[in-house]
N, C-alpha and C positions, 0 to 999 in steps of 0.2 A: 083541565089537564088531567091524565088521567093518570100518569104518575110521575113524580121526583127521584132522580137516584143523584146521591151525591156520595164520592170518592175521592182519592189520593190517585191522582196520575204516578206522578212521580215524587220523591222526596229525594232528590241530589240529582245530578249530573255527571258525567264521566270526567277526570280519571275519577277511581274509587279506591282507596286502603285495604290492606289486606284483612286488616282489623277493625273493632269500632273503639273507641276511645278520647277523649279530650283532643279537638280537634280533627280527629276522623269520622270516617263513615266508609263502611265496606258495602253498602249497595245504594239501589235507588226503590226501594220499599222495605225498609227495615226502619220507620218511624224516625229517623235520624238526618237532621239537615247539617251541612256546616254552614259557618257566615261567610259571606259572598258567593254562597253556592243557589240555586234556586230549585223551585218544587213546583209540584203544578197541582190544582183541581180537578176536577171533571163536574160537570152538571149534564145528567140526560133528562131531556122534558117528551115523554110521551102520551100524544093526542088521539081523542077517538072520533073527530071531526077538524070543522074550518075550526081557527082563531085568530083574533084581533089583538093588534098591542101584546106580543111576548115580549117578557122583562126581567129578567133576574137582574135581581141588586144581592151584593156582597162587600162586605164591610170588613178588614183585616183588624183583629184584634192585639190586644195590648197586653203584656205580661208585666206585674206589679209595676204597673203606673207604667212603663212605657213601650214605644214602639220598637218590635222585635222585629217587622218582614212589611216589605211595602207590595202592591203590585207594580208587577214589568211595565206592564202596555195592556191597550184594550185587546183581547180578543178580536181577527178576522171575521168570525162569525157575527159581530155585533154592527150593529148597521147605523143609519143616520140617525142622531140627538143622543148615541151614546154618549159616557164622558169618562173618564176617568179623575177624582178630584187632583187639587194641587197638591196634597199630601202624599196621594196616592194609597190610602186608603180602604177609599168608595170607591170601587164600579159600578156602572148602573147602563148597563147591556141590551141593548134595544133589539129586538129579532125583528119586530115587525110583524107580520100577518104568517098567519097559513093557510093551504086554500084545502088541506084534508089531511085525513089521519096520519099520523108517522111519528116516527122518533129525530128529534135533534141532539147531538151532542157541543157541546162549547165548551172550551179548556181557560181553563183560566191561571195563569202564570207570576209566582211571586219570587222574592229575592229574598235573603236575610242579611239584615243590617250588620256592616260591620262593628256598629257600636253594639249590638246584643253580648251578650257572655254566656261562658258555657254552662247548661242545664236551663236555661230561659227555656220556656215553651210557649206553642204558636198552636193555639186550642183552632178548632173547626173555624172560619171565617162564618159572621153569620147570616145566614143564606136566606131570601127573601125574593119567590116566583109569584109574578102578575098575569093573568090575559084576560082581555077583555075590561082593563078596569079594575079587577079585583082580585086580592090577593090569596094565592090558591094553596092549598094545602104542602105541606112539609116534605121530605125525606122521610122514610121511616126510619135510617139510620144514618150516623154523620160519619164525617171521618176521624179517624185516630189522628189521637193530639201529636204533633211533632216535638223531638227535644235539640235545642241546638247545641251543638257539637263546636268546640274551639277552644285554640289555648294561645300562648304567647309565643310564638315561631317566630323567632328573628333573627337572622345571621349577622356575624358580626364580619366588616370586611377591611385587612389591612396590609393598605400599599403607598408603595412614595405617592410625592405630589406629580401632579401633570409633566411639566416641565420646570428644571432648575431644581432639581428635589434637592441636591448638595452643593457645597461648596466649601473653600478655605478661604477662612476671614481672621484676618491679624486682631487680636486681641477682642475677640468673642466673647472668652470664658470669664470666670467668676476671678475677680483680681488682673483683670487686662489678661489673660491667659489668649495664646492663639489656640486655634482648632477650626475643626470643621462642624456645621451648621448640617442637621439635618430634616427634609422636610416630609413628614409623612402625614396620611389622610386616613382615618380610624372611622370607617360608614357603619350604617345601623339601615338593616333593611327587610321589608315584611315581608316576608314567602314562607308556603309549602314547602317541608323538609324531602316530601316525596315527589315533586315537579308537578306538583298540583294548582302551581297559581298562588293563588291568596286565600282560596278555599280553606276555611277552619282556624284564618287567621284571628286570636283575639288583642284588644285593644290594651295597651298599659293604662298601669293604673299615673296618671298625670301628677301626681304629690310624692311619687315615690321616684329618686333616682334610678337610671340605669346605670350599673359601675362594672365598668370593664379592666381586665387585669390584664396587664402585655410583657412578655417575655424578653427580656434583651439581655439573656446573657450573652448572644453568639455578640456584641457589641465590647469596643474596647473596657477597659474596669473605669474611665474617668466617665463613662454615659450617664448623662444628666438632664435634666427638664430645665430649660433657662428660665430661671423667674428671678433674675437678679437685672434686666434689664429694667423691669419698671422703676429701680430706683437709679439708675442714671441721674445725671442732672439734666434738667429742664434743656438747659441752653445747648448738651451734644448734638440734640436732634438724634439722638439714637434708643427712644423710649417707643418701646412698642405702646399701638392703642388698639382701642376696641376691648377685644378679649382677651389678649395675649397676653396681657401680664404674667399669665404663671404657666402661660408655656403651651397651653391647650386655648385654641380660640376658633371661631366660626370663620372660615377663609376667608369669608364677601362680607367681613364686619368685624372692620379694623385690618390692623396690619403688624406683620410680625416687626421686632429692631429691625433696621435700616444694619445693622451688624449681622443679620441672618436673611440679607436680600431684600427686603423691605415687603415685599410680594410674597404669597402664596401662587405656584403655577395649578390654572384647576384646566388645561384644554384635555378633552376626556375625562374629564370627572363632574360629579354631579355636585352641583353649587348649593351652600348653605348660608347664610344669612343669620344665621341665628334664631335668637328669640322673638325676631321682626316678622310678619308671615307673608306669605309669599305665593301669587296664584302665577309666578315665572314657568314657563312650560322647561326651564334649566333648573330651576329651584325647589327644595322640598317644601311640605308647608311650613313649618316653623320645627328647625332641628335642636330650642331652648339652646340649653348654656352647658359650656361644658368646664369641667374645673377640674384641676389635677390633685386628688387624695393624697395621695404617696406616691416618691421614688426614693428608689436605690440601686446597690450594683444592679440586680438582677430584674425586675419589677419595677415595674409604671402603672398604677390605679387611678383612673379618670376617673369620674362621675357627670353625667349626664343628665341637665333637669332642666323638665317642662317640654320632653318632646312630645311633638302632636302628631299619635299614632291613628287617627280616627279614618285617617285614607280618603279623605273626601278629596284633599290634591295630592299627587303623584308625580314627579320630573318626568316628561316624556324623551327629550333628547339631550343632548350633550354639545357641546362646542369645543372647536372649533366650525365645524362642518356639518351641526346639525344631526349628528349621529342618531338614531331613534335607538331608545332604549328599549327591552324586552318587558314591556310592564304585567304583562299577562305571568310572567316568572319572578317577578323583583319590584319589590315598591320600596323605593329607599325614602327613611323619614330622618336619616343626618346623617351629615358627612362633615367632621370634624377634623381641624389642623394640626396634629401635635408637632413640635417641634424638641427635636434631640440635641444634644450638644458633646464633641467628643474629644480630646484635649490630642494635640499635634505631637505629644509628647509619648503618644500609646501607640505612634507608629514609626517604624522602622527603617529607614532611609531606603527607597527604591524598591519594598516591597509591598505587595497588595496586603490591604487586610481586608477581609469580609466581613460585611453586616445584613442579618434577620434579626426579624422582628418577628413575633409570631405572639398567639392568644393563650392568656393563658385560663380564660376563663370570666363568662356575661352572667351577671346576675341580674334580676327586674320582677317586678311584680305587675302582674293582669288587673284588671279589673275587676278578677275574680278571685285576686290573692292568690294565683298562680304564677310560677316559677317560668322565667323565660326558657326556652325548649328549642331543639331545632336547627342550633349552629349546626353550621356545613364547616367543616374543617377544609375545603377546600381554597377557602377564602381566609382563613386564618394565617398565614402567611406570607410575607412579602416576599417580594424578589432581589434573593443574596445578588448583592451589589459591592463591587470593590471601591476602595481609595488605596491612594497610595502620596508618599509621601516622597515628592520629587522636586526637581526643576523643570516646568516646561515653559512654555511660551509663543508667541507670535509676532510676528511684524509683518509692516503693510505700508505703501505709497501708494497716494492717488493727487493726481491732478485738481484741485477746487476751486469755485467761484473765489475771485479776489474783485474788490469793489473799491480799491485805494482809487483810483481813477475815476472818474464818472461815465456812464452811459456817452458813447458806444463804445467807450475803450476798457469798462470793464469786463467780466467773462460771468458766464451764466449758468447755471447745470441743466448740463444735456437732457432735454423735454425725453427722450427716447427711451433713458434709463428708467427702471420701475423702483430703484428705490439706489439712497445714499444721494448724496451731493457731490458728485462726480462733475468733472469739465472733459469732453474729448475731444472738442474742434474751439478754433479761438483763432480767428484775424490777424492780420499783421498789426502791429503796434497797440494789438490787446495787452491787459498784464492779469495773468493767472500767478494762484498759490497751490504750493504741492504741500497736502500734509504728509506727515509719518509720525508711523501708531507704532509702541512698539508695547505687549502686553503680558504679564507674570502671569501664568495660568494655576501654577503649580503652586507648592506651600511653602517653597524657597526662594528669599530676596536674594535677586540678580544684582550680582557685585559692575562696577565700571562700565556700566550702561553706555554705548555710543550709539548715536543717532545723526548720520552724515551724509548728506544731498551733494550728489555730484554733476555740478549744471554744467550740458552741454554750452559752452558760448559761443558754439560758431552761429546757434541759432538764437539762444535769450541775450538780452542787453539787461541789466543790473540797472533798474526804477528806481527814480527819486525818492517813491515811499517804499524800497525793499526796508524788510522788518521779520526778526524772526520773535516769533509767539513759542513758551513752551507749556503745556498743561500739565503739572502733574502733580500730584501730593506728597512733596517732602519738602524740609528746610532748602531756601536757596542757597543756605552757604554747602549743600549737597549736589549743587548743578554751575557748569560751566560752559560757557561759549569759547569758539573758534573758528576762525575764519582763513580759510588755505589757500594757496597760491602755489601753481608747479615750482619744482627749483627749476625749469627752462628760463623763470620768467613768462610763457607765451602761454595764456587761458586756452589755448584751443589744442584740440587732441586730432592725431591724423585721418582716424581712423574710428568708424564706430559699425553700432547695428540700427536695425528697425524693427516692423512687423509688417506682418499682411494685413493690419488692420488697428486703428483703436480700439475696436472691440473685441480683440482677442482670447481665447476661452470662451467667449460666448458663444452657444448653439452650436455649429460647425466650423467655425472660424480657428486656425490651428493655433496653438500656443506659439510666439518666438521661441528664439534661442540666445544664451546668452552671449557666445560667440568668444573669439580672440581677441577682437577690436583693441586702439590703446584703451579707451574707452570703455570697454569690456572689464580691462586686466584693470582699471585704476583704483585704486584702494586708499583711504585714509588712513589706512595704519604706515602707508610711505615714508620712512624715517627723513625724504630727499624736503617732504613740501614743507612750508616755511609757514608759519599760524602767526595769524594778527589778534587784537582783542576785540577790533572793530571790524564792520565791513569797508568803511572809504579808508581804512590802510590798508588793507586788501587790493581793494582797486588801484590805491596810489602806487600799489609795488607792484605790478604786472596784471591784474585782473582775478577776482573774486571766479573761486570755480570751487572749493569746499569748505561748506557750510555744517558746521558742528555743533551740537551739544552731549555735553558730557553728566550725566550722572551716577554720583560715586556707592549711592546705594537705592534701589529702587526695590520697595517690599512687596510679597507676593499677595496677588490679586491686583495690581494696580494698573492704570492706564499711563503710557507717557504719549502726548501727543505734539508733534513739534509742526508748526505750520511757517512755510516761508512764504509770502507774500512779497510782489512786489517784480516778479520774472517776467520781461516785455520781449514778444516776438519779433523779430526783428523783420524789416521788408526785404533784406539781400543774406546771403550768406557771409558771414564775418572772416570766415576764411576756407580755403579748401579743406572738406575731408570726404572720405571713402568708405562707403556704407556696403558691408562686407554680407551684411546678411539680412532678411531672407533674398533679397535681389540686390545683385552686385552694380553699383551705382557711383559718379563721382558729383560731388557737388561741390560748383565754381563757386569761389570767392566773387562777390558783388553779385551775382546772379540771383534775379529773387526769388526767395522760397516758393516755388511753386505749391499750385492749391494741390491737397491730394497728398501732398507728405508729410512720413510720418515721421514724428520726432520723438525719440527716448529721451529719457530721464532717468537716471542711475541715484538709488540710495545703498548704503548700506546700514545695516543694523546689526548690534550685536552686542556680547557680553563677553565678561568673564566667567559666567555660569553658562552660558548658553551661544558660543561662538560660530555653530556653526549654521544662527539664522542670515550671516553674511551673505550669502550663494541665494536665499530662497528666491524664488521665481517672483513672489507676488511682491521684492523690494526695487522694480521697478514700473513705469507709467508710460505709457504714448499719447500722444496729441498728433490729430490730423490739422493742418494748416489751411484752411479754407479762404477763399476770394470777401465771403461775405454769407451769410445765412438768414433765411428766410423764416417765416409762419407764414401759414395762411388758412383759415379758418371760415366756413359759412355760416350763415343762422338762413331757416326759411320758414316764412309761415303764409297764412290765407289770411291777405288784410280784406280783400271784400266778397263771399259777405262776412261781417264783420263775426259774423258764429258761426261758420265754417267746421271752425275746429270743435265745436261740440252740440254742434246741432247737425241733423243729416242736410241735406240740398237737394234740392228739387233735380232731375233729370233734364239737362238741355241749359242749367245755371252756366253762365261764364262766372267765372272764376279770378281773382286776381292775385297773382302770387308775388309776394316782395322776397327776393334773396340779397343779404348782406355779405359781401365777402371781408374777413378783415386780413391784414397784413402788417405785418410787424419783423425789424430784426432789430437784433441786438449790437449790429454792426453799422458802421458809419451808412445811413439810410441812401440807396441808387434806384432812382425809378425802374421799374421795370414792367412786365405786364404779366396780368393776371386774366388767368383761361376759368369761365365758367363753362361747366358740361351738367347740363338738366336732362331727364329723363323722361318722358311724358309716358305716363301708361298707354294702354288699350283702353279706349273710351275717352281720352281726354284728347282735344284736338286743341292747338296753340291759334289764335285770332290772328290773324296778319296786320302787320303796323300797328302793336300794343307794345311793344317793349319801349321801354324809357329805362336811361341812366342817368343819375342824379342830372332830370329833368329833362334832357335831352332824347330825343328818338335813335333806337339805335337797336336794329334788327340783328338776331340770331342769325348764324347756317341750320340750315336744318336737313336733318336726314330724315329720312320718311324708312321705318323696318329696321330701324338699326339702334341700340346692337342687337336685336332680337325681332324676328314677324311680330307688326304691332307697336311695336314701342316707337316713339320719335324722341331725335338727339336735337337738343336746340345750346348751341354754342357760340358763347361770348366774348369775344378779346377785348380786355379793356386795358390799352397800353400807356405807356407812361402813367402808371402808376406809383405816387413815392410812399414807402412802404414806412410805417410807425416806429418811430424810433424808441424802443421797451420789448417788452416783454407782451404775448397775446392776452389781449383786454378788449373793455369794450371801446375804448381811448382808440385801436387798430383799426375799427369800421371804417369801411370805405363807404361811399356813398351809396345809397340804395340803388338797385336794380327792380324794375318790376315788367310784369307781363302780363296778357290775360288768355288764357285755355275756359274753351268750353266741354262743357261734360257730356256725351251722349245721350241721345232723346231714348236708346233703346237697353239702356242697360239694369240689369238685375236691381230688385229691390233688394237695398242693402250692401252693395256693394260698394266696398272699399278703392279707393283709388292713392294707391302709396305714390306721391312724387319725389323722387332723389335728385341731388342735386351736390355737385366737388368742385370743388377750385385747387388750383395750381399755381404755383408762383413760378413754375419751371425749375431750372437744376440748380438754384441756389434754397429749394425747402428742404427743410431738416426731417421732413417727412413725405415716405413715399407720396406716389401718385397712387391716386384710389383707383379698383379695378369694378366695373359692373357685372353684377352677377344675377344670370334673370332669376326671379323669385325671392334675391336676399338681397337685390340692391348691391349696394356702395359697401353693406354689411355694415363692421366694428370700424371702418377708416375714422381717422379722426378728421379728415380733410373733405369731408363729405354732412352733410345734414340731409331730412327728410320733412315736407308735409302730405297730413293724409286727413282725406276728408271722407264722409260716408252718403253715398244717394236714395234718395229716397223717390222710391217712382210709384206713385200710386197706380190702380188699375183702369187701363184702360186703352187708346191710341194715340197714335202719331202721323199727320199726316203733314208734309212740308214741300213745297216746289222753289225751282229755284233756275238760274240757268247761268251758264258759264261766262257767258257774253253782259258787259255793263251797259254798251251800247254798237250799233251796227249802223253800216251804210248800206242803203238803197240794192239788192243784188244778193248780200253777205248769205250764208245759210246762218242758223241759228236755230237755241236748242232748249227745252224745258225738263228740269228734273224731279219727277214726282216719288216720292218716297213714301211708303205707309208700313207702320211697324205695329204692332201691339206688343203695351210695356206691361213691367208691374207685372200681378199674378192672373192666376187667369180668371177669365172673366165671361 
């Protein structure tokens, strides 16, 4: 070789600082790297003929005892039996031959450790060129030693917690004291003060705390760090664990008092664990222990030990949703719970107070005994948030599974609903429970709580097991029952409303209205109705139609929840009334409740703090009255060949497909019949005289292009079928169905052949009829399954004859069909 130049490409990458300084670098040749930024070599090798075997090796050096910069990757110019070692090192750069004189260049690209500190330097790699076998002379010059550049840039970031940051909790504070619970998250995160990245980020030193000092004077003067929970006694159940003791803990390790929520909410926030480490793509690597220094009015000092700043892991996203975080601008290595505590006494009846919290200042030490640098006061700050100190509240009635009865005369929650345990439809001589929620939101116990169900009787009859439940946390000599009867004497009211749906306020479905009705107007505050202590004196003196409970004091934050149990639908109308609204209707006494109607249920709720949730729209419920209700569910798969499903199949394989239909209701079980609709793709052809039902032969219709060119419809009636008396299980299965499809002799290697397949129970399922849609199937129907197998057509032909005729008489014409295809690839 005739000669070596060895050089500095680059020393940094863009963005660049205006200056150079601990942590910076203002260009990319001014001898200056930061950490996590990278530099490059240059090696030229110029020849004055052929050569054999080019080889530069390069060996990345060490600064007092350790490694400062690894390489990136091999060089593109290096060819076969290159390597890069597993340390990353060695290079050892294979060119290969030359066939005449010229110059080569190869770049060779390093990184710097984020564990290096500032003033480390990264002396010449040392450089060692080969050809032909033997190791050829030097560089006459090297290059200039690099100095690396970094300091400790960490921003300090403070805001509530995810969800449920606050709340008012009856005797929180220190001596049973009420107030409000507050939840805030105090993060710690590596970045470029200039939007650089992590470029020039340096490591803390791990024995040394980080102590953060936080601002709350805009908070009322009782602002306190709760660390008097850990001495509760054992047996409240109200002792924070994990870390929480004194007020500052790791959100994902342990749990604050059960008197400040029990939970930390973190959705949109980035997850810490602690001193545990953590290679979570939500989790920092280990964000150590955090422990509360000092508080007072003004001032909150945490300290922060044993977080692992080294960046080897970094949280990439966030949940709920999998949010991706901006790692390239922020590597967060803790996210810490502090919890606030504020006395009910510093706020003002009905007016807001505001609370921030802000920074008042991070201390830390580098590894280089450098001072942390670099807050963004942007993130110093949380978001002034109000309380206030009121009465509010809510209530609520809904329809519920009641089980006092046994299968099929109990009720079920509606499969339709996506969430709560709700009842919309229920048979005649089912028996459903109505609860009612009635809930303190605000920081003021609700004085003379009522809680009053006012049952329509033309339609429920009053069960053997009616029984009323009350939930709620106060002494019972604070709660009382009653039981109402009109002063007519007569349980039934002339006159009421409906809806256009039990599913009202859902999606498009319009809200009711509350209307005039008697039934509308009826109120248990009516000085006229006459209260029993039981319900069968109720009954005995004209018929139970309101149902009460009273409580005299219910404190804020509480649930009351009252469940009646035990209301049976009746099979006729009990007596005439006049349904006013949304559609003007009379319904005859003895005539039976037709399917298809809706029936209210009237509560009221209310206080003497808070009177006027009586009227709210959500204190009453409807029930659709149905004949009887269905499931019906598929399963399908490839019993032969028996690896169908995960193995490919041959081109021209029949096929054997088993579909199980099951069926089940929850209502006294009527045979009925059950439609199966198969879907045959393109390439898959149905065998004639294959189908069996539980053993029996029993042929499809079949449509040929339908519902799509290509596709074939193969449909089943299987009637008088008696449908599972429960709930959809595997207990539902009806007997097997099976059939056999052959696959084509001509179709693509690798082709997928998706089979679809729905069942129907007709107009007593609780769930649509599935629609086909070419290309997506039956789609998300629940009433619908799929199998899919894959073909495998090696290369080559097809040739097959055949003819239309099995056999002919003396005369007939008659016909041969010769087929020749070439499958598979080409050949």
């Amino acid at each position: 070789i005739a000669e070596v130049k060895y050089s500095t490409h680059f020393d940094g990458t863009p963005n660049f600082d205006s200056t150079d300084g601990p942590g910076l670098d203002s260009g990319s040749r001014n001898d200056i790297v930061r950490t996590h930024d990278e530099f490059q070599y240059l090696v030229q090798l110029a020849t004055d003929d052929a050569e054999k075997d080019l080889r530069i090796r390069l060996v990345m050096p060490q600064h007092a005892g350790k490694q400062v910069a690894v390489w990136s990757y091999l060089p593109t110019a290096c060819k076969q039996g290159s390597t890069l070692s597993a340390d990353k090192q060695t290079i050892d750069c294979r060119l290969g031959n030359v066939s005449s004189a010229g110059t080569l260049a190869v770049y060779f690209q390093g990184a710097v450790l984020g564990s290096s500190g500032n003033g480390d330097r990264i002396t010449p790699p040392a450089l060692e060129v080969s050809a032909n076998g033997q190791v050829q002379a030097g560089p006459a010059s090297l290059p200039e030693t690099l100095t690396v550049s970094a300091a400790p840039f960490y921003d300090v970031v403070v805001q509530q917690s995810g969800s449920g940051p606050t709340g008012f909790q009856p005797e929180s504070g220190p001596g049973g004291k009420d107030g409000f619970y507050h939840h805030m998250t105090i993060g710690l995160m590596a970045r470029n003060p200039h939007g650089h990245g992590l470029k020039g980020v340096e490591q803390l030193d791990p024995s040394a705390p980080v102590e953060i000092d936080l601002d709350v004077k805009d908070y009322p003067p009782s602002v306190a760090v709760p660390n008097w929970h850990a001495d509760l006694p054992a047996s409240s159940g109200n002792r924070p664990t994990g870390s929480f003791a004194d007020g500052c803990g790791s959100p994902n390790n342990g749990r604050p008092s059960s008197l400040f929520s029990g939970a930390i909410g973190m959705y949109y926030r980035v997850m810490d664990q602690g001193p545990t480490p953590s290679t979570a793509n939500t989790y920092v690597a280990n964000g150590g222990d955090c422990r509360t220094v000092a508080s007072d009015r003004n001032h909150i000092r945490l300290a922060l030990d044993g977080v692992d700043t080294t960046l080897k892991h970094i949280p990439t996203i966030m949940l709920p949703d999998r949010r991706k975080l901006p790692t390239q601008q922020e590597a967060w290595v803790a996210n810490k719970a502090l919890l606030v505590w504020t006395s009910i006494e510093d706020y003002p009846l009905n007016q807001p107070v505001y609370h921030t919290m802000k920074l008042n200042s991070v201390s830390g030490r580098s590894i280089t005994g450098q001072e942390i640098s670099g807050d963004q006061t942007d993130n110093n700050v949380s978001r002034t948030y109000p309380l206030t100190h009121e009465a509010s509240g809510r209530a609520s009635k809904q329809f519920q599974p009641d089980s006092s009865l046994p299968t099929p005369y109990a009720t079920i929650r509606d499969p339709l609903m996506t969430s709560g345990n709700i009842v919309n439809q229920m048979s005649h001589g089912q028996t459903v429970s109505t609860q009612l929620t009635y809930s303190t939101y605000g920081t003021i116990p609700h004085q003379n709580v009522q809680m009053c169900d006012i049952v329509d009787r033309t339609a429920f009859d009053i069960g053997q097991h009616f029984k009323v439940t009350l939930n709620v946390n106060v002494p019972a000599s604070e709660i009382s029952y009653q039981y109402g009867v009109p002063a007519s004497g007569s349980p039934y009211f002339t006159s009421t409303d409906s809806a256009h749906s039990e599913y009202e306020g859902q999606g498009n479905t319009p809200r009711s209205v509350i209307g005039t009705s008697e039934y509308a107007r009826a109120s248990c505050l009516d000085p006229t109705i006459r209260w029993y202590a039981t319900p069968q004196e109720a009954e005995a003196a004209g018929g139970l139609v309101y149902v009460r409970a009273l409580i005299r004091r219910l404190p804020a934050s509480r649930d009351a929840n009252m469940l009646i149990s035990g209301l049976i639908l009746r099979e006729t109308w009990a007596a005439t009334i006049e349904v006013q609204t949304p559609t003007h209707i009379i319904r005859q006494a003895g005539t039976p409740i037709a399917a298809g109607s809706i029936i209210r249920n009237r509560a009221e709720l209310r206080s003497d703090t808070m009177p006027g949730l009586a009227k709210d729209p959500i204190t009453w419920d409807h029930l659709r009255a149905v004949n009887r209700q269905t499931t019906t569910r598929p399963t399908k798969k490839v019993i032969a060949p028996a690896n169908a499903a995960t193995a490919p199949v041959p081109a021209g394989t029949v096929l054997t497909y088993q579909i199980t239909a099951h069926y089940a209701t929850v209502n006294k079980p009527v045979p009925g019949t059950i439609t199966v609709t198969d879907v045959l793709p393109s390439g898959l052809k149905y065998v004639a005289d294959s189908a069996r039902f539980d053993g029996q032969q029993l042929e499809p219709t079949i449509q040929n292009d339908a519902p799509a060119k290509g596709l074939t419809t193969l449909t089943w009636k299987l009637e008088n079928r008696t449908p599972f008396l429960g709930v959809h299980s595997a207990a539902a299965a009806q007997p097997p169905l099976t059939y056999q499809a052959r696959t084509s002799q001509t179709l693509l290697d690798g082709t997928k052949l998706r089979n679809d397949v729905a069942t129907s129970g007709g107009e007593y399922d609780a769930a649509a009829d599935c629609t086909y849609v070419v290309g997506k199937g039956f789609g998300t129907c629940v009433k619908s399954a799929f199998a899919e197998v894959t073909v495998q057509t090696p290369p080559g032909f097809v040739l097959e004859k055949s003819s239309t005729q099995n056999s002919i008489s003396p005369g007939d014409d008659f016909d041969y069909s010769i087929s020749f295809a070439s499958i598979g690839q080409d050949t």
